[in-house]
C-alpha positions as CSV (number, residue, x, y, z in Angstrom):
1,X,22.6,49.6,81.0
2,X,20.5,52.7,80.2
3,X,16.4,52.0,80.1
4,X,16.6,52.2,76.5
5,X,20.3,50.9,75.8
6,X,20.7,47.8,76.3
7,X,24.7,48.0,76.4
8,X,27.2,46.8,78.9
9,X,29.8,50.2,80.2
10,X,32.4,50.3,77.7
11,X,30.3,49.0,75.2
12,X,29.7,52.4,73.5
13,X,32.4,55.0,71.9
14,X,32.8,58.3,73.0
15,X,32.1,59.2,69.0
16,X,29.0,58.3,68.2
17,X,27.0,58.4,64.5
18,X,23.3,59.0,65.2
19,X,20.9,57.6,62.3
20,X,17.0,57.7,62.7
21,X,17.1,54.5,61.1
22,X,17.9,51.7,62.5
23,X,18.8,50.2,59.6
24,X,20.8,52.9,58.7
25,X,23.0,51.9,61.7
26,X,23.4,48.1,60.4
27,X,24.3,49.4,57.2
28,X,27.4,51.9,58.5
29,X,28.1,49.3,60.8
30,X,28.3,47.0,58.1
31,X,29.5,48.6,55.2
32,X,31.8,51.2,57.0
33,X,33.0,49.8,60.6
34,X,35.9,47.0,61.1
35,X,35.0,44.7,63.8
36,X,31.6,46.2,64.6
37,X,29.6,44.4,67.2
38,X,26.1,44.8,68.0
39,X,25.7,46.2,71.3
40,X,22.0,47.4,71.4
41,X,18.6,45.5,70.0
42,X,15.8,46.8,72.2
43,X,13.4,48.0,70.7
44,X,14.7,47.3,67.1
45,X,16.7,50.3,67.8
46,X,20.2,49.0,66.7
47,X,23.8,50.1,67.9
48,X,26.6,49.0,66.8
49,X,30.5,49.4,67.9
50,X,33.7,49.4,66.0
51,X,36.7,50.9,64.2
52,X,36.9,53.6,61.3
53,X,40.6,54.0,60.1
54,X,41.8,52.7,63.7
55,X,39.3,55.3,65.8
56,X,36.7,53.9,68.1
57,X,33.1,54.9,66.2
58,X,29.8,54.0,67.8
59,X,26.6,54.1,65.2
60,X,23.2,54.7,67.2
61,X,19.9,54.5,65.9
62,X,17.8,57.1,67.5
63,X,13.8,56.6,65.4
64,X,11.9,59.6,64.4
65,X,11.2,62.6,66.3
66,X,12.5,65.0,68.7
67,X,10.5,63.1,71.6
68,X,12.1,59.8,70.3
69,X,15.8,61.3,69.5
70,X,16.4,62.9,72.9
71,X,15.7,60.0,75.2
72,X,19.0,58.1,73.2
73,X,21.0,61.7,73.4
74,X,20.1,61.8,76.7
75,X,21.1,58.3,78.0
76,X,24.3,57.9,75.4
77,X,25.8,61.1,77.5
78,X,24.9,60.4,80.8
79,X,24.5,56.7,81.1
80,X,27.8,56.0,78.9
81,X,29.5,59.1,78.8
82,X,29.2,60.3,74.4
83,X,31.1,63.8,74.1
84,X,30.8,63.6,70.0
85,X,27.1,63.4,68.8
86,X,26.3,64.2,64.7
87,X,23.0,63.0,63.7
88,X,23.0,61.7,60.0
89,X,19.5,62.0,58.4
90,X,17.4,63.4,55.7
91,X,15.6,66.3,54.9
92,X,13.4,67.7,52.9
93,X,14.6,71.2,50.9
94,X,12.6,73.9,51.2
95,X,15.2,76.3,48.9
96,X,15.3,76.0,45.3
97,X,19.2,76.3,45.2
98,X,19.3,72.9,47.5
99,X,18.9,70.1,45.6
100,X,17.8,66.3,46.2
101,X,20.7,64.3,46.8
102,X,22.6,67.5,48.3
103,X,24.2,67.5,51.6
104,X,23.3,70.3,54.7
105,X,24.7,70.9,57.8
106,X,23.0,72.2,60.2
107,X,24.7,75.8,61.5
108,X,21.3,75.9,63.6
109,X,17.7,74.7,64.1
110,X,14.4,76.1,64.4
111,X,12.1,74.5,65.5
112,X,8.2,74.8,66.2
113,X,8.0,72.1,69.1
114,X,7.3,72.9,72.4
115,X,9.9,70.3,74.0
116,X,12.4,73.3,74.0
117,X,10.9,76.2,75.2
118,X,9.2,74.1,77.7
119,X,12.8,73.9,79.1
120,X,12.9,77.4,80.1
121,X,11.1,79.4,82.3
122,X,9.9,83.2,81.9
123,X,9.9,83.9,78.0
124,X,13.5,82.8,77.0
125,X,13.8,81.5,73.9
126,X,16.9,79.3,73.2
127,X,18.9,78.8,69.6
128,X,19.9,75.8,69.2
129,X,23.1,75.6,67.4
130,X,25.8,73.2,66.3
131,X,29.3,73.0,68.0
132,X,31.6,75.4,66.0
133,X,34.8,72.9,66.1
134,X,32.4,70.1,64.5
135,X,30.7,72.6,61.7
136,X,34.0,73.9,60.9
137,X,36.0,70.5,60.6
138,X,33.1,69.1,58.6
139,X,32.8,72.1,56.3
140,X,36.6,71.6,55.9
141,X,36.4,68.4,55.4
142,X,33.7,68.4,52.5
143,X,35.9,70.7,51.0
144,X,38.8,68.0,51.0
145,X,36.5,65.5,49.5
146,X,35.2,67.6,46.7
147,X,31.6,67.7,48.2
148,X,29.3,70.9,47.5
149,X,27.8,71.2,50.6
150,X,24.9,73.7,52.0
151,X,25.6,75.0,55.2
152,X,23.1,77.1,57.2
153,X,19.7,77.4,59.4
154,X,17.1,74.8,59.1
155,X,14.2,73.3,60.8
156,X,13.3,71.3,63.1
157,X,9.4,70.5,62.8
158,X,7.3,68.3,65.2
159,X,5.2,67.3,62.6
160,X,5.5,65.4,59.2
161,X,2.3,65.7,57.7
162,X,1.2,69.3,58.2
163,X,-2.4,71.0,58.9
164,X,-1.5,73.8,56.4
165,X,0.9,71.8,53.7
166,X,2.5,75.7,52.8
167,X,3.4,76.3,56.1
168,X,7.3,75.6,55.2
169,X,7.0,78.5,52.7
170,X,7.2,81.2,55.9
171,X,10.5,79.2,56.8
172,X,11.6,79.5,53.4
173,X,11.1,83.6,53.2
174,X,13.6,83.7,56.4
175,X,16.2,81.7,54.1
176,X,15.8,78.5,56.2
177,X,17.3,75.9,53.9
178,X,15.7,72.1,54.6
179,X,13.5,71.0,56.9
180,X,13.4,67.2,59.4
181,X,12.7,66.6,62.9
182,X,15.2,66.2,65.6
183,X,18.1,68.3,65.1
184,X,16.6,71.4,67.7
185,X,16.5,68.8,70.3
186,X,20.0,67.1,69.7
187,X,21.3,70.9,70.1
188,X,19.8,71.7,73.1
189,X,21.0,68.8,74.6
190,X,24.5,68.9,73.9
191,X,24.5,72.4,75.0
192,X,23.1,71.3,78.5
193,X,25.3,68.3,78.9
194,X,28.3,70.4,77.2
195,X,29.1,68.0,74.7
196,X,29.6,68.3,70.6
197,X,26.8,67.8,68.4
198,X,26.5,68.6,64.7
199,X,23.8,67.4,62.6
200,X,24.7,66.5,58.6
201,X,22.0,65.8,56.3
202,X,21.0,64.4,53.1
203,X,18.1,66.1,50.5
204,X,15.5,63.2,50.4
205,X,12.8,65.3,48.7
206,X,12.6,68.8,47.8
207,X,8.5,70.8,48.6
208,X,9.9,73.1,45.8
209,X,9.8,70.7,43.2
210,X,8.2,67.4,44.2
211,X,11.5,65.5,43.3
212,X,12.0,62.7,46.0
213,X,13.9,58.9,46.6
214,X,12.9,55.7,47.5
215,X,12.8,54.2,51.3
216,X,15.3,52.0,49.8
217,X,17.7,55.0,48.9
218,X,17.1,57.1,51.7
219,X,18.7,53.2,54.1
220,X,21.1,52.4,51.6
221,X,22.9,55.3,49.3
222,X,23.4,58.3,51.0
223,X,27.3,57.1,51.5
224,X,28.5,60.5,50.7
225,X,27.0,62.0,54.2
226,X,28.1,58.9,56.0
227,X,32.0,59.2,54.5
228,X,31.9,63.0,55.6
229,X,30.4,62.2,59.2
230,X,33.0,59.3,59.7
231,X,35.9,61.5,58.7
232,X,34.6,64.2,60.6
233,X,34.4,62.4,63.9
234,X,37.8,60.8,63.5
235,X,39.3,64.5,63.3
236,X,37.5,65.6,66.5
């Protein structure tokens, strides 16, 4: 067991789905898996094991946050050995061309948190970026379910609510498509530990219009994102 895992070696897959929401785990797990088993409660922070058209898939729930995020990342590679990580969340558009309900994946993530650079000495400045065999096979596979996806930079912010509510405007002038909070940190990770990560996710809201879902919608309907990240994985 990890310090924040409460699961048993073997327990986890070496795919594994990362949801901020727990219950966003116990729904794939439940709605998606075949013989899924619970193999992580602490915290709330569920985890669940089982079988997507025969393939081993592991759903984590990671909270919100890159602080939050990377201590999971960080203990499902080292402590029980995860090579294929893609975070399933949502976003918020800041493009008019990506719409609510849309999916993104992440080709790379800004970010304006310090837990990156921080990293690094000197003045290097790292890019987080997704794994290229991950974008491409999920791209790809989009394409094969007739899914319009947006692929492309976004950002990864260490706040929700903002001092200055404009601020994602300046992101927005550099083309930077949707905006959420732990993808920079899930990159940077797998590029240390040399392991796959790609983050997918689903337009909750858009600060162009002011169109957003429910709580409810945001746990229960984005199925689209979850069927591409499922067959994506199994590919891999």
């Amino acid at each position: 067991m990890s310090i924040h895992i409460g699961a048993p070696e073997g327990a986890i897959a070496s795919k594994v789905l990362l949801p901020g929401d727990p219950l966003r785990a116990k729904y794939i797990a439940e709605n998606f898996l075949e013989n899924a088993e619970i193999y992580n409660e602490v915290r709330g922070m569920y985890g669940y094991t089982g079988t997507y058209k025969g393939e081993r898939i592991s759903v984590q729930g990671t909270g919100m946050g890159m602080p939050s995020h990377s201590i999971y990342v960080h203990e499902l590679i080292n402590f029980y050995n995860a090579e294929t990580l893609i975070r399933i969340g949502s976003c918020g558009s800041i493009q008019e061309s990506v719409k609510v309900r849309d999916i993104v994946l992440a080709m790379s993530a800004s970010t304006n948190s310090a837990m990156i650079s921080s990293r690094f000495s000197s003045n290097l400045q790292f890019a987080p970026t997704a794994d290229w065999d991950l974008l491409k096979t999920a791209a790809n596979t989009a394409e094969e379910l007739e899914l319009d996806i947006k692929t492309g930079n976004i950002i990864s912010s260490d706040t929700f609510y903002e001092e200055n509510p404009d601020i994602w405007k300046e992101w927005a002038e550099y083309g930077v498509l949707a905006v959420e909070m732990e993808a920079a940190a899930l990159y940077t990770l797998a590029a240390r530990f040399n392991v796959k990560a790609l983050c997918m996710l689903t337009v909750s809201d858009s600060l162009v219009t002011g169109e957003a879902t429910t709580s409810e919608e945001r746990q229960n309907t984005f199925t689209q994102m979850m069927e591409l990240a499922l067959e994506t994985a199994i590919k891999i």
